[in-house]
MMTF fields as JSON, N, C-alpha, C and O atoms, coordinates in Angstrom:
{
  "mmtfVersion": "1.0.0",
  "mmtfProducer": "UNKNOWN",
  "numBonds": 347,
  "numAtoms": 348,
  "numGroups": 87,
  "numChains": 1,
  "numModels": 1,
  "chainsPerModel": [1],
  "groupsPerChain": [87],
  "chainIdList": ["A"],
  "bondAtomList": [4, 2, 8, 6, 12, 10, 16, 14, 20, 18, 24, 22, 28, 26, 32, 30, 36, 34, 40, 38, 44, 42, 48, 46, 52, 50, 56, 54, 60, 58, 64, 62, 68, 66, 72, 70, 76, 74, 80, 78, 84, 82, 88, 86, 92, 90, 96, 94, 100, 98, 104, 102, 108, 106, 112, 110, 116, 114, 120, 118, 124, 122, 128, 126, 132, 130, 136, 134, 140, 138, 144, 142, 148, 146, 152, 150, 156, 154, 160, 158, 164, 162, 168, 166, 172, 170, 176, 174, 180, 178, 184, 182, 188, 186, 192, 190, 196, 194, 200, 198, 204, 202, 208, 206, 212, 210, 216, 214, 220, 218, 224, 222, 228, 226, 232, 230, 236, 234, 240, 238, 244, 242, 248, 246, 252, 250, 256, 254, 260, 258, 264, 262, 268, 266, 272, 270, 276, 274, 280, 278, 284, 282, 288, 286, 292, 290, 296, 294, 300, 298, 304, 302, 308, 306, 312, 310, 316, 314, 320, 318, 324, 322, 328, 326, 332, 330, 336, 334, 340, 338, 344, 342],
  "bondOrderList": [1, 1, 1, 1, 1, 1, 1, 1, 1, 1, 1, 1, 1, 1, 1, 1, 1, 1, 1, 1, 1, 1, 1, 1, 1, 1, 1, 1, 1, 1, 1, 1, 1, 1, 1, 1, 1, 1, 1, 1, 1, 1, 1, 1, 1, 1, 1, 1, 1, 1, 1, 1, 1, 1, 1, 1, 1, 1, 1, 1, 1, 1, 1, 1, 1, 1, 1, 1, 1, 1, 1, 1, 1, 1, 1, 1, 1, 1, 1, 1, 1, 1, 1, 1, 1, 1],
  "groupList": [{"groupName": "UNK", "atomNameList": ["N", "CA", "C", "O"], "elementList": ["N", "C", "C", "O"], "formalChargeList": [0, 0, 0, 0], "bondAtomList": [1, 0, 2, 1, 3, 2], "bondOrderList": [1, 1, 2], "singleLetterCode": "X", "chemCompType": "L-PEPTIDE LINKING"}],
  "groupTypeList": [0, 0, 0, 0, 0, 0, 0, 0, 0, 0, 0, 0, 0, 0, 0, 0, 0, 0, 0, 0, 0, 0, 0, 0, 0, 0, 0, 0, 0, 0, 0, 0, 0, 0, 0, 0, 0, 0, 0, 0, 0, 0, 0, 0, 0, 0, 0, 0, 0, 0, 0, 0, 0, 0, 0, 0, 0, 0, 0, 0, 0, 0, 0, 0, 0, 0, 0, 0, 0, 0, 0, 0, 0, 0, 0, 0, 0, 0, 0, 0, 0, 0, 0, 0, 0, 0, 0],
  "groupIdList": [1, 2, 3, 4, 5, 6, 7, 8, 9, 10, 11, 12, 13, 14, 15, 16, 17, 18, 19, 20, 21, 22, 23, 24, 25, 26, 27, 28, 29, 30, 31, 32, 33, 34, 35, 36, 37, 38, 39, 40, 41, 42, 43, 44, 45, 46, 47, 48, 49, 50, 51, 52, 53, 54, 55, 56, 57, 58, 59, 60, 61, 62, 63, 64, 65, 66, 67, 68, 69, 70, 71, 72, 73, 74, 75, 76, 77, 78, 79, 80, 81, 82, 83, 84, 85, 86, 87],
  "secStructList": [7, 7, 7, 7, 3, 3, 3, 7, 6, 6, 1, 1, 1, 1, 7, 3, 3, 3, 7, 7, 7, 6, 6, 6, 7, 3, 3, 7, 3, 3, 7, 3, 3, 6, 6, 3, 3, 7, 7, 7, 7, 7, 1, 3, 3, 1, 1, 7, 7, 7, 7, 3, 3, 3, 3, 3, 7, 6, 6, 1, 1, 1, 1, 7, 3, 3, 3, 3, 3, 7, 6, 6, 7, 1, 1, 3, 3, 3, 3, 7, 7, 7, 1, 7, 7, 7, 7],
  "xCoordList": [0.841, 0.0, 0.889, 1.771, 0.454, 1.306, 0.511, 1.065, -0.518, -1.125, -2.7, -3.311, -3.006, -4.171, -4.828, -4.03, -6.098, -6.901, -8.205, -8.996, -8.342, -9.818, -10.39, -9.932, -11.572, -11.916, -13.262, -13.648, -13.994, -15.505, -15.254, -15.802, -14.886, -15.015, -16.4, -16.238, -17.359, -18.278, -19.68, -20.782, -18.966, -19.518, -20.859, -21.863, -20.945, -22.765, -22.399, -23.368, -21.313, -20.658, -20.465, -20.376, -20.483, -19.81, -18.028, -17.775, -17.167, -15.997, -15.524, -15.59, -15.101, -14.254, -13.494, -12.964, -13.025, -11.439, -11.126, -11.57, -10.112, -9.203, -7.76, -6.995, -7.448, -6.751, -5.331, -5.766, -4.545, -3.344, -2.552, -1.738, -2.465, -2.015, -0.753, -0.85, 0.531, 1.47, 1.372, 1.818, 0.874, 0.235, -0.459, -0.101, -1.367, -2.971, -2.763, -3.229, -2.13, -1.754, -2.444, -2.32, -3.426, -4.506, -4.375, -3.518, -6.079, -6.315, -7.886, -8.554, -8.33, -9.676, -10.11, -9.388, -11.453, -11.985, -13.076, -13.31, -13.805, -14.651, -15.285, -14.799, -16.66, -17.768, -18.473, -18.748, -18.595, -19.14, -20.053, -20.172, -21.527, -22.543, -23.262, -23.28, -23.845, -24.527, -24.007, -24.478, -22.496, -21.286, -20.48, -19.337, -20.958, -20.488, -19.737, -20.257, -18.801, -18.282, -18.544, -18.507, -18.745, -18.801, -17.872, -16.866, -17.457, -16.581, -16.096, -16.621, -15.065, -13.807, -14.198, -15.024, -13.726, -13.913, -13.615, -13.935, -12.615, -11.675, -11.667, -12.408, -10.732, -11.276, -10.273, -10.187, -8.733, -7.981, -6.923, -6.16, -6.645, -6.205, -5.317, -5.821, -4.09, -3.121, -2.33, -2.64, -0.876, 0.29, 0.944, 1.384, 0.824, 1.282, 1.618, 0.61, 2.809, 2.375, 2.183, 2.609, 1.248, 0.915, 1.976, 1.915, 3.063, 4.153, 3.117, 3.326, 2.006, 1.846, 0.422, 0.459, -0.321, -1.164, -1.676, -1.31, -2.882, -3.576, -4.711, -4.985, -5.385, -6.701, -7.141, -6.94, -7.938, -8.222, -8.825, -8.799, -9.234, -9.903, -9.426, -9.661, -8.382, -7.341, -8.114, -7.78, -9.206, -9.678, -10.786, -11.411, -10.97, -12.271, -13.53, -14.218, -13.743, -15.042, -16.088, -17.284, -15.396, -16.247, -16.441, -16.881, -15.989, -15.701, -14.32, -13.669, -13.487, -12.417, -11.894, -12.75, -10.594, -9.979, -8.461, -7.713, -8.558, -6.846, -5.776, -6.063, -4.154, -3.302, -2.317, -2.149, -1.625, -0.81, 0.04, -0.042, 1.183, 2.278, 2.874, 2.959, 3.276, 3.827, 4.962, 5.241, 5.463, 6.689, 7.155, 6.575, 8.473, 8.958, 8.537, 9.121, 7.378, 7.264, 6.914, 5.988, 8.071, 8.44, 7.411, 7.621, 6.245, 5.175, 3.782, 3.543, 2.962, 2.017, 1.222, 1.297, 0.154, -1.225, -2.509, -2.444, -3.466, -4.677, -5.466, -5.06, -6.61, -8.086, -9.023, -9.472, -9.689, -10.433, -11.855, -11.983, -12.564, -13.216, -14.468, -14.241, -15.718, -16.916, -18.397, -19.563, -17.744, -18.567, -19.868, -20.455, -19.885, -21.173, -20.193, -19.855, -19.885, -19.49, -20.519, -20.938, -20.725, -21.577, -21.014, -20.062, -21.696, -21.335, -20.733, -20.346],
  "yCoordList": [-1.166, 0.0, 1.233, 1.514, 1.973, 3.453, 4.847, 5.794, 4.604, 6.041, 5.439, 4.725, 6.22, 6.058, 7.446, 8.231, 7.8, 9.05, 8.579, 7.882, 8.99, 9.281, 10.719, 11.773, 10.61, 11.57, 11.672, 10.746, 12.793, 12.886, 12.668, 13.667, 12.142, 11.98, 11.743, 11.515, 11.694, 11.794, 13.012, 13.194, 13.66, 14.863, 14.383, 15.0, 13.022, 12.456, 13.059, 13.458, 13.003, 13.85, 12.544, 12.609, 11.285, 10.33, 9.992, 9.722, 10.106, 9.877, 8.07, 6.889, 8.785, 7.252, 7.027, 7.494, 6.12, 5.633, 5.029, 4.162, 5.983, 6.016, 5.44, 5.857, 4.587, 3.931, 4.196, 5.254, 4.094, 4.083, 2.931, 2.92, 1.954, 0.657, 0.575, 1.054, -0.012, 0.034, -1.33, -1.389, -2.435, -3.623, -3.367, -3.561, -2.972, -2.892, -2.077, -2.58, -0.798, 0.089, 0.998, 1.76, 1.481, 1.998, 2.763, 2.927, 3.306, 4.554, 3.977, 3.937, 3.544, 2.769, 3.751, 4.501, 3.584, 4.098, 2.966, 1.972, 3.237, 2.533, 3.328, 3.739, 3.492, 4.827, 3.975, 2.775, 4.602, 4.424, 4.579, 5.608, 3.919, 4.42, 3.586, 2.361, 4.172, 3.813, 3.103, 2.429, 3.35, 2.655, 1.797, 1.658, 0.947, 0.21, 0.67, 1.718, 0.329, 0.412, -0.047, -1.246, -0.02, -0.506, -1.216, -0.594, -2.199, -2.878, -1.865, -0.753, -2.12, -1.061, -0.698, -1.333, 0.367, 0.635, 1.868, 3.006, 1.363, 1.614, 3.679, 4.047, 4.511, 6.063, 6.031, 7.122, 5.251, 5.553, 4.37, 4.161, 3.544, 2.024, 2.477, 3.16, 2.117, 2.209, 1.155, 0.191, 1.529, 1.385, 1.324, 0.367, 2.916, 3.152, 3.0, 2.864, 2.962, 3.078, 4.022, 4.925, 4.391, 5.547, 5.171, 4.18, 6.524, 6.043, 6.882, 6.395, 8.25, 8.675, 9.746, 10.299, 10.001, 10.809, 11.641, 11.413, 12.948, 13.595, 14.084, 14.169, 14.415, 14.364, 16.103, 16.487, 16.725, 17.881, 18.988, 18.683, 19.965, 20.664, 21.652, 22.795, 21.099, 22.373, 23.5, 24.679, 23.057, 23.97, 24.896, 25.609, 24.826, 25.569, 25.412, 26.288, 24.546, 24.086, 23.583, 23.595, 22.934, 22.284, 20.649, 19.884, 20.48, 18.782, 18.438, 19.278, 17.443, 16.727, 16.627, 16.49, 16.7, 16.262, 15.622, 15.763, 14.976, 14.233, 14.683, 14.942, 14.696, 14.77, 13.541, 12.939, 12.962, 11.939, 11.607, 11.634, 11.168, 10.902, 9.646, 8.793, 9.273, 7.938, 7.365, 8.207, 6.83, 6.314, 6.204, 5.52, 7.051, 7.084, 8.266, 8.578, 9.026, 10.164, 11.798, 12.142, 12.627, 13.747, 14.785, 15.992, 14.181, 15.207, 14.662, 13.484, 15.813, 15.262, 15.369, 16.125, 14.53, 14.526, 14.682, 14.129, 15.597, 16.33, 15.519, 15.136, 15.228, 14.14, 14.877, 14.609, 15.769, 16.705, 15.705, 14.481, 16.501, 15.685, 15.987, 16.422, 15.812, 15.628, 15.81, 15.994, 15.661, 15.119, 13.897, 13.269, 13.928, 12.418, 11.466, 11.706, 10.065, 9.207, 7.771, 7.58, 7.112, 5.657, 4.437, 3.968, 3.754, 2.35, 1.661, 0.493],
  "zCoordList": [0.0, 0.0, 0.0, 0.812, -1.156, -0.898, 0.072, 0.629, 0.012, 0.846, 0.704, -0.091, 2.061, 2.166, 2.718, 3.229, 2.672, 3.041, 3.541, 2.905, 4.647, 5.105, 4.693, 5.135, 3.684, 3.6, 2.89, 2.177, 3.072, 2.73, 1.135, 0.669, 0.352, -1.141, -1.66, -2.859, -1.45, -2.218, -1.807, -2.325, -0.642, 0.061, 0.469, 0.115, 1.394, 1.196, 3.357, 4.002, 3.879, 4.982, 6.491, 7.717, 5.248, 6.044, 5.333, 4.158, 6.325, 5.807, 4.947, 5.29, 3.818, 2.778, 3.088, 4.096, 2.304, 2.15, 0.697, -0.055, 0.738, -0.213, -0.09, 0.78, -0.876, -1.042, -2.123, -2.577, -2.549, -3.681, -3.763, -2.839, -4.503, -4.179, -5.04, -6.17, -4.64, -5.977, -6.621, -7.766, -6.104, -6.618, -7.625, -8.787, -7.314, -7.822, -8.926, -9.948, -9.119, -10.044, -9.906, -10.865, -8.892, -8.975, -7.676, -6.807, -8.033, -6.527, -6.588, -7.621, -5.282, -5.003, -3.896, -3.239, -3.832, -3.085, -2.571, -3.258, -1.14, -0.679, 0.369, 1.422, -0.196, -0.071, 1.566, 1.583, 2.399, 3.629, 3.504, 2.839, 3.887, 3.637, 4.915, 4.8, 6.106, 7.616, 8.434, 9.35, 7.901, 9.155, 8.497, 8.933, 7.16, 6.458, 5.194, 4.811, 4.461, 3.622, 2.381, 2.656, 1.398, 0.075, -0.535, -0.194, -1.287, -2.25, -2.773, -2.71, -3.335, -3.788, -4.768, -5.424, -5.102, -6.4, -7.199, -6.856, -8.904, -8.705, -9.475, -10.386, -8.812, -9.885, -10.233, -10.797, -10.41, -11.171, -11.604, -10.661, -12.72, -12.882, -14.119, -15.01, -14.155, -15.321, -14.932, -14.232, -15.647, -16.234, -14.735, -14.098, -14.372, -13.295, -11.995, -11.303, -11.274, -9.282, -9.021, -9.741, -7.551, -7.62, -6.176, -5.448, -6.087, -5.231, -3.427, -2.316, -3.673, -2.74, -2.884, -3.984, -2.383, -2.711, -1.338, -0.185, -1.911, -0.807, -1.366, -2.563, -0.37, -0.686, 0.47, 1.623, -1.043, -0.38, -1.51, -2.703, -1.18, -2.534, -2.849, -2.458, -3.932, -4.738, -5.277, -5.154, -5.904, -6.872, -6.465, -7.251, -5.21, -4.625, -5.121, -5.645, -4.985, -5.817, -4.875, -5.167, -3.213, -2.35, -2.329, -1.47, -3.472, -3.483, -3.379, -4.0, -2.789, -2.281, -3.994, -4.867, -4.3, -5.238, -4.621, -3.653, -5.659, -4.869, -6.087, -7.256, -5.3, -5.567, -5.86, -4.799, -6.88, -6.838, -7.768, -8.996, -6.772, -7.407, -7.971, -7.087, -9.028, -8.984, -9.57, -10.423, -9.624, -9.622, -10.984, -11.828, -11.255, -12.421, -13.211, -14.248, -12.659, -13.177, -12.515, -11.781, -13.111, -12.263, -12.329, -12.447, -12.24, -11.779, -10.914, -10.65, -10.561, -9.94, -10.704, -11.673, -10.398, -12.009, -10.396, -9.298, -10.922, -9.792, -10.629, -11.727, -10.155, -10.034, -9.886, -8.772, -10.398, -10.13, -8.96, -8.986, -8.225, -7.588, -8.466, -9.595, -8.096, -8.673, -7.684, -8.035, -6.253, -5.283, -5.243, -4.362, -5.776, -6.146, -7.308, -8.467, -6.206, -6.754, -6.351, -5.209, -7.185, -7.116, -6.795, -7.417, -5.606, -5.186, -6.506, -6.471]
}
């Protein structure tokens, strides 16, 4: 596991989890919904490791967007958020 975030990602104002896996290649999320969690699922799957990420709202918009970095490449790539994401 490279990073993980607790955070309101789908603004419903129960906290997620977010995940970055260097296995997996990916960035998963798993939407909380009345204490329970949802099956993973995935907002970002490549090529790539994602070596580290954060989670927070660059763009002032009011929805969570994440930040992340990954391995082998010298920049960060932003995830714009959306606030409404689906089981």
């Amino acid at each position: 596991m490279s990073s993980t975030q607790f955070t309101d990602i789908d603004s419903d104002g129960q906290i997620d989890l977010v995940v970055a896996t260097e296995d997996s290649r990916g960035i998963w999320t798993s939407l909380q919904r009345d204490g329970d969690f949802s099956s993973p699922h995935a907002l970002v799957r490549g090529a790539l490791s994602p070596a580290t990420m954060v989670a927070a709202d660059f763009d002032g918009d009011g929805c969570i967007d994440l930040a992340a970095s990954f391995r082998g490449v010298p920049a960060v790539v932003t995830i714009p958020g959306t606030c409404h994401l689906d089981d």
